[in-house]
C-alpha positions in Angstrom: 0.0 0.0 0.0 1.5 3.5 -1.0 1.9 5.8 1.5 -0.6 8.1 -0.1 -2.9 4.8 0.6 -2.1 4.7 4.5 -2.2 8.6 5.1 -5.8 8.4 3.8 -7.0 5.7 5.6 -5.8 7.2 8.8 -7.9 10.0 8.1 -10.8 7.8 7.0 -10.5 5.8 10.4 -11.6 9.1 12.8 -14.3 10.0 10.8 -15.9 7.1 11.0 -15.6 6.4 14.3 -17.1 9.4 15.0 -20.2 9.2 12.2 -20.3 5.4 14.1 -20.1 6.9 17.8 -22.9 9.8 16.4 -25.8 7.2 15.5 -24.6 4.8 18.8 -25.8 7.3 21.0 -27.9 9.5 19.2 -31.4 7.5 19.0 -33.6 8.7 16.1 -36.9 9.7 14.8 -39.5 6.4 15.3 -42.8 6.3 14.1 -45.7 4.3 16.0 -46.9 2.2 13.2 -45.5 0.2 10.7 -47.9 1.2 8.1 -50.9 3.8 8.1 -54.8 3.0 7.0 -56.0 6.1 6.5 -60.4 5.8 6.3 -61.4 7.4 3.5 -64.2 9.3 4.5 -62.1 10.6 8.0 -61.2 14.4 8.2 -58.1 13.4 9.2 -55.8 11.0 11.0 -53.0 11.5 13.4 -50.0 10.2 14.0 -47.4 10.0 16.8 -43.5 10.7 16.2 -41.3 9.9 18.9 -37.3 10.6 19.3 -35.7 8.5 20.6 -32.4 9.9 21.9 -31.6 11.4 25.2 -29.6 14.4 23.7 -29.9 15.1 19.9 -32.5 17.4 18.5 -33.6 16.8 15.3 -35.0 18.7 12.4 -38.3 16.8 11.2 -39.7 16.9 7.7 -42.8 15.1 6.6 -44.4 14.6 3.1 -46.6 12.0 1.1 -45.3 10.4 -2.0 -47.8 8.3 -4.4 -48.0 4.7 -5.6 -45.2 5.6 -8.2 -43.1 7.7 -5.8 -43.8 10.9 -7.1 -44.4 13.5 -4.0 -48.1 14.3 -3.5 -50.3 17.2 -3.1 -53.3 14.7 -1.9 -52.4 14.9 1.8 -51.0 17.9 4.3 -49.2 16.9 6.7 -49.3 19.4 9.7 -46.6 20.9 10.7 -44.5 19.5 7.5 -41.3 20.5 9.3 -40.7 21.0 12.9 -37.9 20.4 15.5 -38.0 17.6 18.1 -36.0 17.5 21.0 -35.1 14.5 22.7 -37.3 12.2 24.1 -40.1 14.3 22.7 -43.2 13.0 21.2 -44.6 15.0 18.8 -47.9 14.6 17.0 -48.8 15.1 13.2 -51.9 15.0 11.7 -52.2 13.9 7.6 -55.3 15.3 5.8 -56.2 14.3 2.8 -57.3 17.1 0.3 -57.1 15.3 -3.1 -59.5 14.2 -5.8 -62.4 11.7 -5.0 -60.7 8.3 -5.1 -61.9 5.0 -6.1 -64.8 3.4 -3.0 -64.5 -0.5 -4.5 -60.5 -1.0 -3.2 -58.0 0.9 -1.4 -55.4 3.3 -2.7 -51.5 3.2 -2.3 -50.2 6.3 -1.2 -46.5 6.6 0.8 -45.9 8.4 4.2 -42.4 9.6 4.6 -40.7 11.1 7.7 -37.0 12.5 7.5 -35.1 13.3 10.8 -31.8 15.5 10.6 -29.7 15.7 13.7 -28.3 18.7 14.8 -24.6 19.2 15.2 -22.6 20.4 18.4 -20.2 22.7 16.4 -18.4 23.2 19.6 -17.7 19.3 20.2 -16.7 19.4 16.2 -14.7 21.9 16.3 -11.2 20.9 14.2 -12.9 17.4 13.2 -14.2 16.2 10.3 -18.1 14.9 10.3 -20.0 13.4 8.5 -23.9 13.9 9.2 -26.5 11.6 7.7 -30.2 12.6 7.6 -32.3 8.9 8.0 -35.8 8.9 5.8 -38.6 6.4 7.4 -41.2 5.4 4.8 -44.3 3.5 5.4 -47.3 2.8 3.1 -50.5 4.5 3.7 -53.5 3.1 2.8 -56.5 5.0 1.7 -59.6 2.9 2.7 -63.4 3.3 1.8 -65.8 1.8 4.3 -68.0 -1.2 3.6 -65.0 -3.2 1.8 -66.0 -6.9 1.8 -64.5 -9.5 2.4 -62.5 -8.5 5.6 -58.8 -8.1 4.9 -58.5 -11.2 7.0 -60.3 -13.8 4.5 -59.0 -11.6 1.8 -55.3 -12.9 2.3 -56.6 -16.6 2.3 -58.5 -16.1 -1.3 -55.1 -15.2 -3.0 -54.8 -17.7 -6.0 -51.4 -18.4 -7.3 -51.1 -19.7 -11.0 -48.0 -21.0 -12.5 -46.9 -19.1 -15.9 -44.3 -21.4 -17.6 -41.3 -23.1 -15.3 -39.8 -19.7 -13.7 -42.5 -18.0 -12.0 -45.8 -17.7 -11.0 -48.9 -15.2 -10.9 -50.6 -14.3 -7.5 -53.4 -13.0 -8.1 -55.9 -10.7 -5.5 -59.4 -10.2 -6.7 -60.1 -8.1 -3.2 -60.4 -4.5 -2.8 -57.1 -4.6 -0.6 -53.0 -4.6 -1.0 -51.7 -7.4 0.3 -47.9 -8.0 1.5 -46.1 -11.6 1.2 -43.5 -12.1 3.6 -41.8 -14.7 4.6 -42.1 -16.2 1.0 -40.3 -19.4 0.0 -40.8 -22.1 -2.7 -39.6 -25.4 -1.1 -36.3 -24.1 1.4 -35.3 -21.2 -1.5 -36.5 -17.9 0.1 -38.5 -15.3 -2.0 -38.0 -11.7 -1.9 -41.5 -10.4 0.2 -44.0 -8.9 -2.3 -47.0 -6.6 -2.6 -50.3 -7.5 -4.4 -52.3 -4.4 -5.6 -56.0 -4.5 -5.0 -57.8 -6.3 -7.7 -54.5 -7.1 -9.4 -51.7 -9.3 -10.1 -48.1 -9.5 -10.3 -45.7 -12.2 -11.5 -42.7 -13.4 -9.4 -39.9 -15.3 -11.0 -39.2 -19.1 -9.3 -36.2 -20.6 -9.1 -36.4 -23.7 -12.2 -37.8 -26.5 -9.1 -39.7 -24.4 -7.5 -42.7 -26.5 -8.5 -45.9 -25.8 -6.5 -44.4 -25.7 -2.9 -45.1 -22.1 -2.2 -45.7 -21.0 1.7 -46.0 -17.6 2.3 -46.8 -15.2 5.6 -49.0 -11.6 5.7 -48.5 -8.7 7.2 -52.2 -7.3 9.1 -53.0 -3.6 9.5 -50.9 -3.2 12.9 -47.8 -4.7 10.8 -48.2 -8.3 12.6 -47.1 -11.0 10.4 -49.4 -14.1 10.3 -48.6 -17.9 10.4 -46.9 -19.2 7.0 -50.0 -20.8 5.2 -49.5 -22.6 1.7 -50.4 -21.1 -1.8 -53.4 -21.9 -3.7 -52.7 -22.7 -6.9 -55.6 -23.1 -9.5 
């Protein structure tokens, strides 16, 4: 290694020690859901953001993309940015303001919550730092009322139908999006995947797969259910 090599590793080391030490005992921003259903005749719907260190303030900033990631004007969220000290709990409230949606399935939009941590400039005074602001992002469900079956039964009536040797199409004829986790064919694990509401997607199988599929889904508080096997048709 030249020595060009070693003097800039040996400034590398510090600083990342010190960006390592930083998030050790900072904490963060945490949010108190996993995922947000959001009625779709409610005026509003409120949600609790908590920091989690015991001596970082952080600069909060909140804002709701759509299904294709694009940032939305359908919601305000209220106050967009504010500070949180720590331990603090703060609540925002998400109001949606948009266009009259679809009432026969839900509607996929993203909640997104960034935290930026503010800096001691005394404690980094002649060091380098390097500060990272974390983005949470959840989905948020838009739900009309009177959706049938219950989102329960609906994750049992998933069909599954193989499309050539490597991979299948799952299939949800219910008005909700529903998450496979903890998705295997046979020992191989599958990457977890979202159904859309009255849709289908195809996932790719490794070549003998066959029809041992088990799969696991994730409920409106973010529990994840017993593995059950696919139903293939």
């Amino acid at each position: 290694m030249s020595t060009a090599s070693r003097s800039g590793y040996r400034r590398l080391f510090p600083l990342l020690f010190m960006v390592i030490a930083f998030y050790s005992q900072a904490g963060g921003i945490m949010l108190d859901s996993t995922r947000i259903i959001y009625a779709q005749d409610a005026k509003q719907r409120n949600i609790s953001i908590r920091n989690t260190s015991t001596d970082t303030t952080f600069l909060v900033q909140a804002w709701i993309e759509d299904a294709a990631g694009r940032r939305s004007s359908d919601f305000i969220a209220t106050p967009p940015l504010f500070t949180s000290g720590p331990g603090n709990e703060n609540i925002l409230r998400l109001m949606f303001t948009g266009q009259q949606l679809p009432r026969d399935r839900e509607t996929l939009y993203y909640f997104n919550v960034k935290g930026v941590p503010s800096v001691n400039k005394k404690a980094l005074e002649g060091h380098n730092a390097l500060i990272i602001a974390a983005v949470t992002r959840i989905k948020l469900f838009v739900r009309p009322a009177g959706l049938t079956p219950s989102p329960q039964v609906a994750a049992q009536q998933l069909q599954f139908r193989r499309n050539g040797n490597n991979s299948v199409i799952i299939e949800n004829a219910s008005p909700y999006f529903i998450t496979l986790t903890n998705f295997k064919a046979g020992n191989a694990a599958l990457d977890s995947v979202m159904v859309p509401s009255r849709g289908q997607i195809t996932v790719a199988l490794p070549r003998d797969a066959g029809n041992n599929l088990t799969f696991s889904t994730i409920d409106d508080f973010g529990a994840v259910s017993p593995p059950r096997p696919a139903r293939f048709n």
